[in-house]
MIGURO-292022 format. One record per residue (C-alpha): residue in three letters; chain; x, y, z. Coordinates in Angstrom, 2 decimals, decimal comma. Example, Ala and Ser with C-alpha at 12.3 -4.5 7.8 and 13.67 -1.06 7.14 Angstrom:
residues 2
+--------+--------+---------+---------+---------+
| residu | chaine |       u |       v |       w |
+--------+--------+---------+---------+---------+
|    ALA |      A |   12,30 |   -4,50 |    7,80 |
|    SER |      A |   13,67 |   -1,06 |    7,14 |
+--------+--------+---------+---------+---------+
This chain:
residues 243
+--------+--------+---------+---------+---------+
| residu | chaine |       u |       v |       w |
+--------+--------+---------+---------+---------+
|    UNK |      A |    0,00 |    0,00 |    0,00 |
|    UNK |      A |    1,62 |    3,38 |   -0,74 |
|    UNK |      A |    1,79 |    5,92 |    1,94 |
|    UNK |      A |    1,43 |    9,71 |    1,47 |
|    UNK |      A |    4,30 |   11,73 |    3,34 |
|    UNK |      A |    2,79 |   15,20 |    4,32 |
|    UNK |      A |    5,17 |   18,22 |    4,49 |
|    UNK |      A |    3,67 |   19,03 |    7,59 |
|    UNK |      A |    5,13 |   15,83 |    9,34 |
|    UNK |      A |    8,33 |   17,48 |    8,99 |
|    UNK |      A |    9,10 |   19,75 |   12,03 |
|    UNK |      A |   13,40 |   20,63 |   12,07 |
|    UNK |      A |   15,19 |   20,18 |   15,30 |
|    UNK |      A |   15,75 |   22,90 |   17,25 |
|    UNK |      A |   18,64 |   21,81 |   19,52 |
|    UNK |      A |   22,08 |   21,67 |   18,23 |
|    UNK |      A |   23,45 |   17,99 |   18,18 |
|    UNK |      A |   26,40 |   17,96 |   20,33 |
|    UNK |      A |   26,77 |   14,42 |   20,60 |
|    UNK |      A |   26,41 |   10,89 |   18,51 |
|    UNK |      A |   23,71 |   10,01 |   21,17 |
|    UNK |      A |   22,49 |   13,37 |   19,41 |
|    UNK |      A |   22,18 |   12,24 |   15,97 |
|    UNK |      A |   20,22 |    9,53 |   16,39 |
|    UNK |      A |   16,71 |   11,18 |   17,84 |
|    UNK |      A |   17,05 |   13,50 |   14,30 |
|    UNK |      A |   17,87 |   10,11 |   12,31 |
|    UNK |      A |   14,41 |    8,65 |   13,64 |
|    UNK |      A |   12,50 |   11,57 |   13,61 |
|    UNK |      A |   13,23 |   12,03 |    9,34 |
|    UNK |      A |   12,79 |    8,23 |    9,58 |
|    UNK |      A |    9,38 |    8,10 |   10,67 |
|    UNK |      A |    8,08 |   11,61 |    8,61 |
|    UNK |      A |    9,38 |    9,29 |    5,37 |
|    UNK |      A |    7,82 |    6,38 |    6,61 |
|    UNK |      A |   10,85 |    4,55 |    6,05 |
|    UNK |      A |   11,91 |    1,42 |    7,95 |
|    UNK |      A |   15,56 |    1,62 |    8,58 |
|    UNK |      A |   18,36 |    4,45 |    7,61 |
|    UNK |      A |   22,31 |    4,77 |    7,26 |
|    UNK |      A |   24,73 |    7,81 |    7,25 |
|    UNK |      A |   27,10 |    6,85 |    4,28 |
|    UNK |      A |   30,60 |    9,05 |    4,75 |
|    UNK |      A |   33,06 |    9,33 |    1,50 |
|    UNK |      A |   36,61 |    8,37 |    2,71 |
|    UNK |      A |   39,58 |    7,79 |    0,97 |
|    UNK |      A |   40,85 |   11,40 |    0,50 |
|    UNK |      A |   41,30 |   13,08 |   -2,74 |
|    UNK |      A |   42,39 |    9,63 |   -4,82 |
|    UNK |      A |   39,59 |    8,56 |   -6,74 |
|    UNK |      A |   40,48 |    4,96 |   -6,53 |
|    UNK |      A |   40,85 |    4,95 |   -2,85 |
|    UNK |      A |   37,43 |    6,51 |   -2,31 |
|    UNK |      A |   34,65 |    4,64 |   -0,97 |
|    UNK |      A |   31,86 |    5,09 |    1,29 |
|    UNK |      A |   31,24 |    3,74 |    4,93 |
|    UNK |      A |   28,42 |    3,53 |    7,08 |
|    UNK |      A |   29,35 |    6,06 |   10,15 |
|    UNK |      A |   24,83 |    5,63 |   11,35 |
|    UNK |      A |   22,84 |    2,94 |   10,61 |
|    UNK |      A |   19,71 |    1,22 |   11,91 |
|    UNK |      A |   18,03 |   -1,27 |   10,27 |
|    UNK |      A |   14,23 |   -2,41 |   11,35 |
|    UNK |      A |   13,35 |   -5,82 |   11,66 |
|    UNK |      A |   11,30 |   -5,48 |    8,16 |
|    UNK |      A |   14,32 |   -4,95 |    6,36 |
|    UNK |      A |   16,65 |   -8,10 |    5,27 |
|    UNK |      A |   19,77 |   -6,55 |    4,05 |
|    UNK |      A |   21,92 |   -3,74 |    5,42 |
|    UNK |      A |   24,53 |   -1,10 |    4,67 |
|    UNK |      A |   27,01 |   -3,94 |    3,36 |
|    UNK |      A |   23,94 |   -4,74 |    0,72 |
|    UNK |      A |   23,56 |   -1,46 |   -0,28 |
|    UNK |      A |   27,00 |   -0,08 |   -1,10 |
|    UNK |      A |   27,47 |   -4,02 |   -2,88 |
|    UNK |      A |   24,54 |   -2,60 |   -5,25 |
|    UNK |      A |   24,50 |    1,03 |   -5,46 |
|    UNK |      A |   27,93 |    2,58 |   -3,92 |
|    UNK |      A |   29,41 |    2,58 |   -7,27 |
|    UNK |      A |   27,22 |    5,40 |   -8,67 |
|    UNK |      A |   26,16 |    6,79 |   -5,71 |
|    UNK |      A |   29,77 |    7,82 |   -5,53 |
|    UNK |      A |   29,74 |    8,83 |   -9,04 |
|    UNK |      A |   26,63 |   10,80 |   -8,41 |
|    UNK |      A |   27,99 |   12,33 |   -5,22 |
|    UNK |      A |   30,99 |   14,11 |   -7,38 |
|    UNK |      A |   28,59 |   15,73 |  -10,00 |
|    UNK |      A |   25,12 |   16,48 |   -8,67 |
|    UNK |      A |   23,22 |   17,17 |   -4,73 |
|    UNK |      A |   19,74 |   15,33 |   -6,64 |
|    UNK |      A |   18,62 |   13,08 |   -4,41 |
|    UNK |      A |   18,63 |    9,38 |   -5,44 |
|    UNK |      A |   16,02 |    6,99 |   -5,49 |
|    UNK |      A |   15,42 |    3,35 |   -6,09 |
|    UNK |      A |   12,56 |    0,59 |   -5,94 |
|    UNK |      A |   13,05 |   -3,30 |   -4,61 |
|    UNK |      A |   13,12 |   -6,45 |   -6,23 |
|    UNK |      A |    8,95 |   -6,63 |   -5,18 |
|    UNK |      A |    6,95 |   -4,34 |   -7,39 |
|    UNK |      A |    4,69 |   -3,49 |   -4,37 |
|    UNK |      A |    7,91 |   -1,61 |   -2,81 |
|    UNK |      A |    9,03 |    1,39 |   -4,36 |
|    UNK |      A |   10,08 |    4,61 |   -3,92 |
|    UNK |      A |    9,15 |    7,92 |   -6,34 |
|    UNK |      A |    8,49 |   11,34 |   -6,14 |
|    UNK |      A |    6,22 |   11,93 |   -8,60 |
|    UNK |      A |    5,56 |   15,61 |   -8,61 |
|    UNK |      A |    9,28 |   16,47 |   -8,68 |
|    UNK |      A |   10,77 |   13,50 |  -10,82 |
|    UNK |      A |   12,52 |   16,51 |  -12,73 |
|    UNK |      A |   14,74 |   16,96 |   -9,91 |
|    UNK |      A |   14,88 |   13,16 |   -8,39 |
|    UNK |      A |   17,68 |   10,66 |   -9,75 |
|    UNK |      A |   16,63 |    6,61 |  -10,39 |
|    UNK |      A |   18,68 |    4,21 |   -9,37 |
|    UNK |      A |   18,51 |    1,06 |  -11,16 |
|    UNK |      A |   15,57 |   -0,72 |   -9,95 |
|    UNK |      A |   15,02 |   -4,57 |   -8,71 |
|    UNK |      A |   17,95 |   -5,07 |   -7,38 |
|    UNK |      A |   17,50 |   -5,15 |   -3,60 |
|    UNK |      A |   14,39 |   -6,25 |   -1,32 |
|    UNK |      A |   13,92 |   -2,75 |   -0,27 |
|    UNK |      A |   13,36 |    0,46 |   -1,74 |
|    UNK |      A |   14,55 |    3,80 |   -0,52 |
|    UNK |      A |   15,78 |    7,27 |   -1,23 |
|    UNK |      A |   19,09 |    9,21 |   -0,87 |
|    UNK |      A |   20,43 |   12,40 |   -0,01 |
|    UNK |      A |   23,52 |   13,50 |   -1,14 |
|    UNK |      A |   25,61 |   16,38 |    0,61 |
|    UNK |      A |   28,93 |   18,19 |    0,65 |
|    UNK |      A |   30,42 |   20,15 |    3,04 |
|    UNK |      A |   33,82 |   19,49 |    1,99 |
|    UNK |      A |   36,80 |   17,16 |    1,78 |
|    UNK |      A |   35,75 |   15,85 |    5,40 |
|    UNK |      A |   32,40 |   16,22 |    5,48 |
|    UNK |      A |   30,78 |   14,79 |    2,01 |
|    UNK |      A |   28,62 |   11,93 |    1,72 |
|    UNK |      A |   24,44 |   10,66 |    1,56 |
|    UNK |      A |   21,72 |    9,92 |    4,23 |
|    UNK |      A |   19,82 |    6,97 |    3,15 |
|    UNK |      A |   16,27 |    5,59 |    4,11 |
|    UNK |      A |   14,84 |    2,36 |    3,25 |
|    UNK |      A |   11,50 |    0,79 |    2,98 |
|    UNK |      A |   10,14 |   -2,20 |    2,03 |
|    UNK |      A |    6,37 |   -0,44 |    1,40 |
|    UNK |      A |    5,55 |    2,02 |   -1,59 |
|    UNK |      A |    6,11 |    6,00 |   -0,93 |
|    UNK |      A |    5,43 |    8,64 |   -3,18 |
|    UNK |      A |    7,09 |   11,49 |   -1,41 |
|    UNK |      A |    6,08 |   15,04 |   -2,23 |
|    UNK |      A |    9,17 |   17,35 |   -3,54 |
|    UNK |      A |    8,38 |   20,07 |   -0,39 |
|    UNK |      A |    9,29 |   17,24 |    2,05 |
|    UNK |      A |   12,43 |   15,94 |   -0,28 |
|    UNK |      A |   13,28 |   19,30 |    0,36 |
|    UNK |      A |   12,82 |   19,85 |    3,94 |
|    UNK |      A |   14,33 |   16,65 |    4,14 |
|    UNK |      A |   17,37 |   17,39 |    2,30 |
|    UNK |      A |   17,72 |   20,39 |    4,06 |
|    UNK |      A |   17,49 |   18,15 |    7,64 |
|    UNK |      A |   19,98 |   15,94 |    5,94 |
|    UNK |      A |   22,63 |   18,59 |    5,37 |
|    UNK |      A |   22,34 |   20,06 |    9,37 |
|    UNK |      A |   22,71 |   16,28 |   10,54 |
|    UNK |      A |   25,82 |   15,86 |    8,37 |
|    UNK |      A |   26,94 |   19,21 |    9,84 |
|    UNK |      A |   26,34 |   18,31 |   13,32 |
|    UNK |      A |   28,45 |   14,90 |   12,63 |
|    UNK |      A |   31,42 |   16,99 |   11,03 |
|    UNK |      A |   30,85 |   19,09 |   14,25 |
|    UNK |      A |   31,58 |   15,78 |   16,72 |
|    UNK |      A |   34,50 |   15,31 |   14,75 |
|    UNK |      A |   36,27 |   17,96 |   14,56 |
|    UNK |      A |   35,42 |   18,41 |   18,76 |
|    UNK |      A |   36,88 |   14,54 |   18,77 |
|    UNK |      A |   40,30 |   15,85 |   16,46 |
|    UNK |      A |   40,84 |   18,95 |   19,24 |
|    UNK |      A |   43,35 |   19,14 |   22,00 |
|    UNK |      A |   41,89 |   17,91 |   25,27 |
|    UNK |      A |   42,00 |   21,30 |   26,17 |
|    UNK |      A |   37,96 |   22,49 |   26,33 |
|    UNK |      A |   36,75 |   26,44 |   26,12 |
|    UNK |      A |   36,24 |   27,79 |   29,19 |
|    UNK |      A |   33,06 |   29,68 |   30,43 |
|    UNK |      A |   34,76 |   32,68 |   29,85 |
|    UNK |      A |   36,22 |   32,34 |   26,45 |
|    UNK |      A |   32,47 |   31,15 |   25,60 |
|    UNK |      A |   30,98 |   34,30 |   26,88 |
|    UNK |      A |   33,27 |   36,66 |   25,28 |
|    UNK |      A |   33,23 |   34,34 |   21,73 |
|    UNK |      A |   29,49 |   34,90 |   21,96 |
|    UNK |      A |   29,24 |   38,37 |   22,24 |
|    UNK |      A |   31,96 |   38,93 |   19,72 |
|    UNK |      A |   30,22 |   36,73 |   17,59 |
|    UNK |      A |   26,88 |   38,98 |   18,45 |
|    UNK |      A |   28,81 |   42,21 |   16,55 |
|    UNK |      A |   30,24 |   43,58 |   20,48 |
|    UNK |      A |   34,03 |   45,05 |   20,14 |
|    UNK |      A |   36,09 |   44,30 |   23,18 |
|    UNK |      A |   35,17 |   47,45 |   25,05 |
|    UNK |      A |   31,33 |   46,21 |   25,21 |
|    UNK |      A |   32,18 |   42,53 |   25,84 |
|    UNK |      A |   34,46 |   43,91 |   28,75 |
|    UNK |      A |   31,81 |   46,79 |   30,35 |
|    UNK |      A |   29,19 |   43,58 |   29,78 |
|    UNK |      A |   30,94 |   41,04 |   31,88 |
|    UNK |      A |   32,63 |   43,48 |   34,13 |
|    UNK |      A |   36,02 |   42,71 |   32,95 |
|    UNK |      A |   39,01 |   45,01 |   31,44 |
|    UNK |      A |   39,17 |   45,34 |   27,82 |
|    UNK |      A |   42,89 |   43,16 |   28,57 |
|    UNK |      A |   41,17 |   40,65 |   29,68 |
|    UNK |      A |   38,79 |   40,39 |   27,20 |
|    UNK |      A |   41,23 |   40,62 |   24,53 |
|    UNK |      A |   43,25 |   37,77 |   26,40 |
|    UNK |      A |   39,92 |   35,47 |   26,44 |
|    UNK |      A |   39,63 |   35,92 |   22,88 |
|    UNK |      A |   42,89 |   35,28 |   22,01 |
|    UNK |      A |   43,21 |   32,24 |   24,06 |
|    UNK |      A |   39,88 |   31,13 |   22,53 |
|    UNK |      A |   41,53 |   31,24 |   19,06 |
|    UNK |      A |   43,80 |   29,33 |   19,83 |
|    UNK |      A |   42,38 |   26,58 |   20,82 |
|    UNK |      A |   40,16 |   26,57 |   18,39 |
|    UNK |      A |   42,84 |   26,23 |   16,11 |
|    UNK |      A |   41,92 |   29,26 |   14,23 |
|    UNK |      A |   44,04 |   31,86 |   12,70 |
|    UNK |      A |   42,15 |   35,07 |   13,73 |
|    UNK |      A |   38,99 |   35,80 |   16,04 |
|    UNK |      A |   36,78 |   35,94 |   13,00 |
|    UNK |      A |   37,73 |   32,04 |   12,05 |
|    UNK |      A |   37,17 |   31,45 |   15,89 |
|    UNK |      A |   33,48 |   32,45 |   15,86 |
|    UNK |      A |   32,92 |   30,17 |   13,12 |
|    UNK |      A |   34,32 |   27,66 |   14,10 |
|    UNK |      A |   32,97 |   28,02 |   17,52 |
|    UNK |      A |   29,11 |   28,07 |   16,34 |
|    UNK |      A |   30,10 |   25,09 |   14,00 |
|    UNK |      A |   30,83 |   22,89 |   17,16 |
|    UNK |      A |   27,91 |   24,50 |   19,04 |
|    UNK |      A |   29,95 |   26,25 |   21,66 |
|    UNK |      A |   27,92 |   29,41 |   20,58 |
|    UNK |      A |   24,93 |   30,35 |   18,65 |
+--------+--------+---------+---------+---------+
């Protein structure tokens, strides 16, 4: 039976993911608005050589419903998904072996990529996105039903896709810094900086001299591994020490 997907069943997140136990809750909730029965978060690796590039599964849970995994999936499709991934952000789509299970988007097929169907016992849909060298890869959700998904929800859902691939990149980088965390300080003084405040507002805010504002700052940057306070601020609402 084919299910309608309602663009109203899509609701964004509103709290930063600052964790993996984070990622999960946003992986469900675009999950169940698809009406899918499983999902995986395929990451490109391998660099900048095109023969050592390949994608692995960094998410994944599979329901009960569905026989096959993320092994069975990049065995049929990570060939041109990767292709795909280097020339085009279309989503991807495919149908299972079962003609009753399939996936389409049939008001926006102008902007949906097939697959090549009958080739697994599920059906699903893809979502490319690049952030980067580090941060590139697709969100996948499977089925083993029919779904016609409208094209507002692929894009609300593409959109969703692309915030949970930046909050993973986020974890990462956090994972890749020194030990070393910001202090409550540095996070105040990033965040008003970040809010448009020059040092002498920052300092008559928190009741601190503009020296020691400056030094916050500065101290911030570094470990933030940034080369100037601008780069800081970026890089600090990237990993969701500010807004």
């Amino acid at each position: 039976m084919m299910e309608g997907v309602r663009g109203d069943q899509l609701s964004p997140g509103t709290r930063h993911a600052i964790s993996r136990s984070d990622i999960f809750p946003k992986l469900v909730s675009l999950q169940r608005s698809l009406h899918a029965k499983g999902f995986t978060v395929l990451k490109l690796v391998g660099g900048s050589v095109p023969s050592k590039r390949r994608l692995e599964p960094e998410y994944e849970s599979w329901g009960a419903a569905l026989p096959a995994g993320s092994d069975s999936l990049i065995a049929a499709y990570g060939e041109a998904m990767l292709a795909h991934l280097e020339t085009s952000l279309l989503p991807l789509t495919w149908s299972a072996e079962d003609p009753a299970s399939f996936a389409e988007a049939s008001d926006f097929t102008a902007f949906v990529r097939q697959l090549k169907p009958r080739i697994l016992p599920y059906s699903g849909i893809a979502f490319p996105v690049r952030l980067g060298a580090v941060g590139n890869g697709l969100v996948v959700f499977a089925t083993t039903g029919g779904v016609d998904i409208p094209g507002e929800v692929i894009i609300e859902a593409h959109g969703r896709c692309g915030r949970i691939m930046m909050d993973i990149l986020s974890i990462e980088e956090r994972r890749a810094m020194p030990a070393e965390a910001l202090s409550d300080r540095e996070i105040a003084c990033l965040q008003l900086a970040g809010d448009g405040r020059i040092s002498e507002e920052i300092a008559e805010r928190l009741g601190l001299s503009v020296h020691t504002v400056n030094a916050y700052l500065g101290s911030a940057t570094i470990k933030l591994d940034s080369v100037n306070r601008i780069q800081a601020i970026a890089k600090a609402i990237r990993l969701g020490y500010i807004t």
